[in-house]
C-alpha positions as CSV (number, residue, x, y, z in Angstrom):
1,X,8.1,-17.0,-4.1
2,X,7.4,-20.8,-5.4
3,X,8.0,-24.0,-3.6
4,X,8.2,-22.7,0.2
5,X,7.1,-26.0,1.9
6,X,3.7,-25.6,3.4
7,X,3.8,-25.5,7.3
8,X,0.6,-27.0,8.6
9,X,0.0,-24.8,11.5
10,X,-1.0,-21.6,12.5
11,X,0.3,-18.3,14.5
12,X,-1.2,-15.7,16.3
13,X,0.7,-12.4,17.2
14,X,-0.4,-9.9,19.5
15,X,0.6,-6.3,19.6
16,X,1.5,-5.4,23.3
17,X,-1.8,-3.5,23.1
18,X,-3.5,-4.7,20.9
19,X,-5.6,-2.2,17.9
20,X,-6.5,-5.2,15.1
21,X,-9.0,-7.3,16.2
22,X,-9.4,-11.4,15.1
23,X,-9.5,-12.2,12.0
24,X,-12.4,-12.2,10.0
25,X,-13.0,-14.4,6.9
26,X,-14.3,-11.9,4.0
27,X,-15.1,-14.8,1.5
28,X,-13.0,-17.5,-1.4
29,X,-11.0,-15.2,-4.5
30,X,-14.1,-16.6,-6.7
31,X,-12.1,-16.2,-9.9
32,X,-9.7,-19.2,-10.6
33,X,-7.6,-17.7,-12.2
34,X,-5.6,-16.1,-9.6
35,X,-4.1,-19.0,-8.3
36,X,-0.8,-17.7,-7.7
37,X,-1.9,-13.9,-5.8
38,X,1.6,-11.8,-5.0
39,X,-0.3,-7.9,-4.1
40,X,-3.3,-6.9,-3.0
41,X,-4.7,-3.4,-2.9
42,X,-7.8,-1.6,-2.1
43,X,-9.3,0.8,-4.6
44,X,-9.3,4.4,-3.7
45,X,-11.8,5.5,-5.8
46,X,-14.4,2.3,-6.4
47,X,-16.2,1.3,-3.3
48,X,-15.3,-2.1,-2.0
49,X,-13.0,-2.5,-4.7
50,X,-10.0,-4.6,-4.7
51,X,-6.8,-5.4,-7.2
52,X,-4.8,-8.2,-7.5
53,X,-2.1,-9.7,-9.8
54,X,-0.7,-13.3,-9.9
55,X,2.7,-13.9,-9.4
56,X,5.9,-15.1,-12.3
57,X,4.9,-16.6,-15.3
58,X,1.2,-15.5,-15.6
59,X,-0.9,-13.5,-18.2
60,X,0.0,-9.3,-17.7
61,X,-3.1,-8.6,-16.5
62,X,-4.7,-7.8,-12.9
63,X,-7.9,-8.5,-11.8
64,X,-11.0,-6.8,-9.7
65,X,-13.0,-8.0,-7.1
66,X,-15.3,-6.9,-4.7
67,X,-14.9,-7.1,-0.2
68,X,-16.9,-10.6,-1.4
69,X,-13.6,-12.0,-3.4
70,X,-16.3,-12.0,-6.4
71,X,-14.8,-11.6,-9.8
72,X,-15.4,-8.1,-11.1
73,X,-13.1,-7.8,-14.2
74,X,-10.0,-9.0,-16.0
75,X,-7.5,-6.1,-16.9
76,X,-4.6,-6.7,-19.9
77,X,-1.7,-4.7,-19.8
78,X,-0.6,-4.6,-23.4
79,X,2.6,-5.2,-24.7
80,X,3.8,-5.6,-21.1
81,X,5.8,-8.7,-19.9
82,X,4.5,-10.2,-16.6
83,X,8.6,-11.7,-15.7
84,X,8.2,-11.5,-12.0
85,X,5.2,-9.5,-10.9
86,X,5.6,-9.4,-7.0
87,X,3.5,-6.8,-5.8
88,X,0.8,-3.4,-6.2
89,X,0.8,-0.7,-5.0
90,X,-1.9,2.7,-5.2
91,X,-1.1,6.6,-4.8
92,X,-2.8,9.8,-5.8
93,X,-1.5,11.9,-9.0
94,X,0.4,14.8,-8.0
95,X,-3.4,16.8,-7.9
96,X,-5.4,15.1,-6.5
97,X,-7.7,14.4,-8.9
98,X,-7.7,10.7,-9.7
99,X,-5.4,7.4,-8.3
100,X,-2.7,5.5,-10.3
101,X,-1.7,2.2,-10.2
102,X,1.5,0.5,-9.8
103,X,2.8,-3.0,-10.6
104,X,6.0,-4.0,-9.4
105,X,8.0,-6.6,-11.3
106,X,10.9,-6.5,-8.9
107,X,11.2,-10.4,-8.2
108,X,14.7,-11.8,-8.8
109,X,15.0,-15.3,-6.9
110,X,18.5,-15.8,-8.5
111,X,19.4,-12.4,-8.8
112,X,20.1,-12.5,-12.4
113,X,18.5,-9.6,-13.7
114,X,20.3,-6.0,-13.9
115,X,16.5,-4.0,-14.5
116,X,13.4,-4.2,-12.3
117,X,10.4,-2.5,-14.0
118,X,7.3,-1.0,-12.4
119,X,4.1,-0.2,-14.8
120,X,2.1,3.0,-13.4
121,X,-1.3,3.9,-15.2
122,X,-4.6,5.3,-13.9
123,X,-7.0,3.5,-11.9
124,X,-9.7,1.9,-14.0
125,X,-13.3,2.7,-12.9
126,X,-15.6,-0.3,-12.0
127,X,-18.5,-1.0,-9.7
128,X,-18.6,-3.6,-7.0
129,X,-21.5,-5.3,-8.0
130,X,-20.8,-5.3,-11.7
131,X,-20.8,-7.9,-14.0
132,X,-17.3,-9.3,-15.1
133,X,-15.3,-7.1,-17.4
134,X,-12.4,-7.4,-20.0
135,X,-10.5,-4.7,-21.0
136,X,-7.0,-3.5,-22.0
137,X,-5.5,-1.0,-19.8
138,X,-4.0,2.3,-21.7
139,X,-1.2,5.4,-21.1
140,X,1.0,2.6,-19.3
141,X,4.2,4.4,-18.0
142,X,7.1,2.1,-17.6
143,X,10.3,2.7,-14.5
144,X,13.0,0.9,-15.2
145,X,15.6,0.9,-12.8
146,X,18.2,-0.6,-10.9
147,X,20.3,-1.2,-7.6
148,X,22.9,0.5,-6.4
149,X,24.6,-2.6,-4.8
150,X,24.2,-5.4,-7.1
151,X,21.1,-7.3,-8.0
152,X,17.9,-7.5,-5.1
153,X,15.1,-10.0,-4.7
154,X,12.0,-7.9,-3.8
155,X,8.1,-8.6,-3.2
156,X,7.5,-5.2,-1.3
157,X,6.8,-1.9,-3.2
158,X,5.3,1.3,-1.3
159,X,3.9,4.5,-2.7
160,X,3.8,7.0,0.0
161,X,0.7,8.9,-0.9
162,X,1.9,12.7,-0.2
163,X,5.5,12.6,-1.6
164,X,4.5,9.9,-4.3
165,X,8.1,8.3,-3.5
166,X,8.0,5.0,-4.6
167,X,10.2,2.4,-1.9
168,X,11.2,-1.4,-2.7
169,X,12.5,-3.4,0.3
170,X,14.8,-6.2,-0.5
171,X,14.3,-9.9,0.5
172,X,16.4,-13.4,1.0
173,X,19.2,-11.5,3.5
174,X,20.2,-10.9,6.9
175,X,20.5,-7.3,6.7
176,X,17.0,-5.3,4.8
177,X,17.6,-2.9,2.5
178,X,15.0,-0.2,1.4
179,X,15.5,1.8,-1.7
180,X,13.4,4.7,-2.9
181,X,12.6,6.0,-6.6
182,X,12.1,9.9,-6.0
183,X,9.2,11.7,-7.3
184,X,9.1,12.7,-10.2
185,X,10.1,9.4,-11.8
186,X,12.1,9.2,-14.7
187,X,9.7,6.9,-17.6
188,X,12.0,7.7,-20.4
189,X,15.8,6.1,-19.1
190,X,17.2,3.5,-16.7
191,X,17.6,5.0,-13.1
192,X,19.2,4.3,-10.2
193,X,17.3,3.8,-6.9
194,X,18.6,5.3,-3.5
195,X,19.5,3.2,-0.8
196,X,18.0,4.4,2.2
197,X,19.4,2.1,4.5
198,X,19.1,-1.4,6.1
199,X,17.1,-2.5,9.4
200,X,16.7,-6.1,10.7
201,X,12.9,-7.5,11.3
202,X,14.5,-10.6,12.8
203,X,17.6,-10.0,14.7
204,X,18.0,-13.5,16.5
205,X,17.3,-15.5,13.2
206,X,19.2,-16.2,10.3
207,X,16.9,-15.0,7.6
208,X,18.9,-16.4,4.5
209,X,18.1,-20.3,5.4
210,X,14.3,-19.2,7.2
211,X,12.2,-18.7,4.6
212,X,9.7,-17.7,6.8
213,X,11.4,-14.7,7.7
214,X,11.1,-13.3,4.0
215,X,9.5,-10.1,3.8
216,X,6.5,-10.6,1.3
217,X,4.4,-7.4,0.7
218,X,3.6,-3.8,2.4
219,X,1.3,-1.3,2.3
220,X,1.3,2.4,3.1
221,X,-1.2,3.9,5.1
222,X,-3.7,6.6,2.9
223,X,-2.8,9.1,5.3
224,X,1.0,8.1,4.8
225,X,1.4,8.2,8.8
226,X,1.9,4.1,9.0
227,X,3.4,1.2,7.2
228,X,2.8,-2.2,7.5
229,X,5.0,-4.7,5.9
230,X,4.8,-9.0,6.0
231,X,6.7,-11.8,6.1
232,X,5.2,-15.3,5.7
233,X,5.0,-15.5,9.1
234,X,4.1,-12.2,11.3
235,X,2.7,-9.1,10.1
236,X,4.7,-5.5,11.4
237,X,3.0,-2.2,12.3
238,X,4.9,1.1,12.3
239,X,3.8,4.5,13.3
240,X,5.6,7.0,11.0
241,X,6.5,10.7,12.2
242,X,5.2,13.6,10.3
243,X,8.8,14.6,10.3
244,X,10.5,11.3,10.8
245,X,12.4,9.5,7.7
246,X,11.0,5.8,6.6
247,X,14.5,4.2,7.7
248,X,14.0,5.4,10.9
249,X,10.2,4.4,11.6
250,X,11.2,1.3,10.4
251,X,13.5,0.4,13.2
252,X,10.3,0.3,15.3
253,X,8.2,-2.0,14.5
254,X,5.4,-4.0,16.5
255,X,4.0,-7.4,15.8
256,X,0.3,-7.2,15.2
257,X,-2.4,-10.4,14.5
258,X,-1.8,-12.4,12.0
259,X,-3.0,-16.2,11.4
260,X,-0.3,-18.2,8.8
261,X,-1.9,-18.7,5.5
262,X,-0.8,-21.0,2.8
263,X,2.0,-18.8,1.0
264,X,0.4,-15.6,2.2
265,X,2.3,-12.6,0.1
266,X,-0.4,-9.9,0.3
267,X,-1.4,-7.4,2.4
268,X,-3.3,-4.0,1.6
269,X,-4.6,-1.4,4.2
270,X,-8.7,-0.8,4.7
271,X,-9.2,2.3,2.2
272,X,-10.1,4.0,5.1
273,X,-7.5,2.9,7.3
274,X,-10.1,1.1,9.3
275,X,-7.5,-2.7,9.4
276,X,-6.0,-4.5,7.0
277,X,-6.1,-7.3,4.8
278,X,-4.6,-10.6,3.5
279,X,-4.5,-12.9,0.8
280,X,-2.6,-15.8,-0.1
281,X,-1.7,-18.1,-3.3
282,X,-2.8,-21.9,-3.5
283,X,-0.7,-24.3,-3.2
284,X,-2.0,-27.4,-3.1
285,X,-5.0,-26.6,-4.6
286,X,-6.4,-24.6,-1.3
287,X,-9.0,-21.7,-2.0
288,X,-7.6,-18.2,-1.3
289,X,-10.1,-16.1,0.5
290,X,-10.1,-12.1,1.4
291,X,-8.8,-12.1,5.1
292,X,-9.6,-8.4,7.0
293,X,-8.0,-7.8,10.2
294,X,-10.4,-4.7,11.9
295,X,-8.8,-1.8,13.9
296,X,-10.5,-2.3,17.2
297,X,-9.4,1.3,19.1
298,X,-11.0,4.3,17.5
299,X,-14.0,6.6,17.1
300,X,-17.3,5.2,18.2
301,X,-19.6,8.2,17.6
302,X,-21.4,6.9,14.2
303,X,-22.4,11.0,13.8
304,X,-18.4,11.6,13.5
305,X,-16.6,11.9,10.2
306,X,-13.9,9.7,11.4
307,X,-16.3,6.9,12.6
308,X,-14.9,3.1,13.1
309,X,-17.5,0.8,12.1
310,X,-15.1,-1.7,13.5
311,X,-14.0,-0.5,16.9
312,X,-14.6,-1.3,20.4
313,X,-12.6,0.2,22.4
314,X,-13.0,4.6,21.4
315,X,-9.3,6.3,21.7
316,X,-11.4,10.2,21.9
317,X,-10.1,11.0,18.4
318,X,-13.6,11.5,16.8
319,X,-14.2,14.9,14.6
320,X,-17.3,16.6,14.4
321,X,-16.5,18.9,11.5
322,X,-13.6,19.3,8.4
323,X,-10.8,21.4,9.4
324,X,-9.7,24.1,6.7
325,X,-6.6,24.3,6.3
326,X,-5.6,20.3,7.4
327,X,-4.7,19.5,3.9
328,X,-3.1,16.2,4.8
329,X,-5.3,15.5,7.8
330,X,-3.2,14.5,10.8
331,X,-5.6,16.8,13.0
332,X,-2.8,19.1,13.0
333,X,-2.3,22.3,11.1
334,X,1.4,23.8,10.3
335,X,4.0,24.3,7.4
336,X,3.5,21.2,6.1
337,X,-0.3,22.2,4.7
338,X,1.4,25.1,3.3
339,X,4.0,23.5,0.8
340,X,0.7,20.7,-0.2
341,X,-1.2,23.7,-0.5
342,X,1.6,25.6,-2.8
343,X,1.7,22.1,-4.7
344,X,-2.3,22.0,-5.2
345,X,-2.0,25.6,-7.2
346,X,1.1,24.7,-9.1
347,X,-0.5,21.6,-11.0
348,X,-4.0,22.5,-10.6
349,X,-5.5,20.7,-7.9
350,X,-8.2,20.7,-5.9
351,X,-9.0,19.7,-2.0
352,X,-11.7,20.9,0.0
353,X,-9.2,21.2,2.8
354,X,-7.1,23.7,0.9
355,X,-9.9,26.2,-0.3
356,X,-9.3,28.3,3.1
357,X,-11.7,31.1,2.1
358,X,-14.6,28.1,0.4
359,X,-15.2,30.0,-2.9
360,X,-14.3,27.2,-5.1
361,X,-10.7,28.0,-6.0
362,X,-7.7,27.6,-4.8
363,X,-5.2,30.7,-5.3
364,X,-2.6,33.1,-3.6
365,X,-5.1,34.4,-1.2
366,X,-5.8,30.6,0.1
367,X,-1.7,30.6,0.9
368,X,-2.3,34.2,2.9
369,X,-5.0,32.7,5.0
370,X,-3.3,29.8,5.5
371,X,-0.1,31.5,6.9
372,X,-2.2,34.2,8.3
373,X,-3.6,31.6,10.4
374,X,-0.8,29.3,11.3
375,X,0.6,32.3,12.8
376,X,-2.2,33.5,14.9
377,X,-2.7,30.3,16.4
């Protein structure tokens, strides 16, 4: 959003118990270009990769850089129109096998516009320590869609990483509405998103007249179990149930650290869950930089596969070994592993969680042993 004044001060918000730790100052967005940053993700695939995309008005393009905020690369998207870019977003495809991208043009300040796009494509592959790139991005699939209750303002777009569901949340009201575009999406004709529902991350405020109050980006979790979603002012954690809709987990949210920045409207989870971070645009001419905010409460035992670099305080979660079988890893191993591993077969996939009997392939007799198991526990 242009033109929120700039409130020269700063706010600190603490989670009853706290699990982010202070904030730590990861370097200046070295590239000038992105003056006016709306999303922020980390890559899934390139090691201490970011993405990130300027807000209305700019070139359609995103841009790389590395956990430094040094430039990496400068990616077009052809034939695409950057109207009102507001966000990114990452997910797996539906095996597995490699991580698409997703750019929401869903900004709408006056509500005038009937269809908000999002542009999916495939994750490019670049190094972290690369020299600068140009390239066009290719295979660009386009989602047009619209409301169900008249035209939305929205900076917040979510891919939940199991279900590929794609969620907007709205902005500039009193009452938040979340919509969802189901999997599969349709790339061919307009659609119609769902409304989910409406919660209130401000009950005792009047959001329309506090700009503050606008919610600005979100993020879900890799292993799709929490959410975190922004405002210009606070940040929100929520745990989400295996079994427990996103209207619901968002009715419980808690307030975890967050220092104002300068028009802050990005936030991206750790790739391996391990914090979160932040980035702003620049008004005024002030230097964005890469904010992380560390999870403080996890495993401690560097020899675990589920070590926290970052932690301080360890919560006993750490694993020793991979469990077969816990194809979603929740540490937990029921019907849900059974319908992922029924969708791994159906379009091909692969997971070395799935192959229950480790002989490379994942078939029918990976689905016996799977049951077979579940049963005898």
């Amino acid at each position: 959003m242009k033109g929120i004044i700039f409130i020269l001060f700063i706010s600190l918000i603490f989670a009853t118990e706290p699990i982010f730790g202070e904030r730590q100052n990861w370097g200046i967005l070295e590239n000038d270009e992105i003056n006016e940053a709306s999303g922020l993700i980390a890559s899934r695939k390139n090691e201490n990769v970011f993405w990130t995309h300027n807000d209305s008005g700019g070139e359609s393009c995103i841009f790389a850089l590395n956990q430094n905020g040094e430039h990496l690369g400068k990616f077009y998207l052809p034939n695409i129109t950057a109207r009102d870019w507001e966000d990114i977003s990452i997910s797996p495809n539906i095996n597995g096998t490699d991580f698409f991208i997703y750019i929401g043009d869903i900004g709408d300040n006056n509500s005038q516009y009937n269809v908000k796009y999002i542009y999916r494509f495939l994750e490019p592959d670049i190094l972290s320590d690369q020299i600068p790139i140009t390239e066009n991005v290719t295979n660009i699939e386009t989602i047009s869609y619209e409301y169900p209750n008249g035209n939305r303002d929205s900076e917040t777009l979510m891919v939940d990483p199991y279900t590929l569901d794609i969620y907007t949340i709205s902005k500039r009201e009193n009452e938040t509405f979340i919509y969802v575009l189901p999997y599969p999406q349709q790339t061919e004709s307009l659609t119609t998103a769902i409304l989910l529902g409406d919660f209130d991350m401000y009950p005792n405020q009047n959001q329309v007249d506090n700009q503050l109050t606008w919610i600005t980006a979100g993020d879900i979790s890799m292993d799709g179990r929490e959410i975190l979603l922004k405002s210009y002012q606070h940040i929100f954690h929520y745990a989400w149930g295996e079994w427990e809709s996103i209207i619901d987990a968002l009715h419980s949210p808690t307030e975890v650290e967050y220092i104002l920045e300068p028009q802050g409207e990005a936030i991206a989870w750790h790739s391996d869950g391990f914090g979160y971070f932040t980035t702003s645009e620049e008004p005024f001419g002030i230097p964005a930089k890469l904010y992380f905010y560390p999870r403080i409460v996890g495993c401690m035992d560097d020899t675990a596969i589920n070590y926290n670099p970052y932690a301080f305080d360890d919560d006993g979660s750490c694993e020793d070994e991979f469990y077969l079988g816990d194809i979603n890893q929740d540490t937990l191993i029921n019907v849900v592993d059974i319908v992922l591993l029924v969708s791994l077969i159906l379009n091909d996939g692969s997971d070395i969680f799935a192959d229950m009997n480790e002989d490379s392939s994942i078939d029918v007799l990976d689905v016996v042993l799977l049951v077979n198991f579940i049963l005898g526990e």
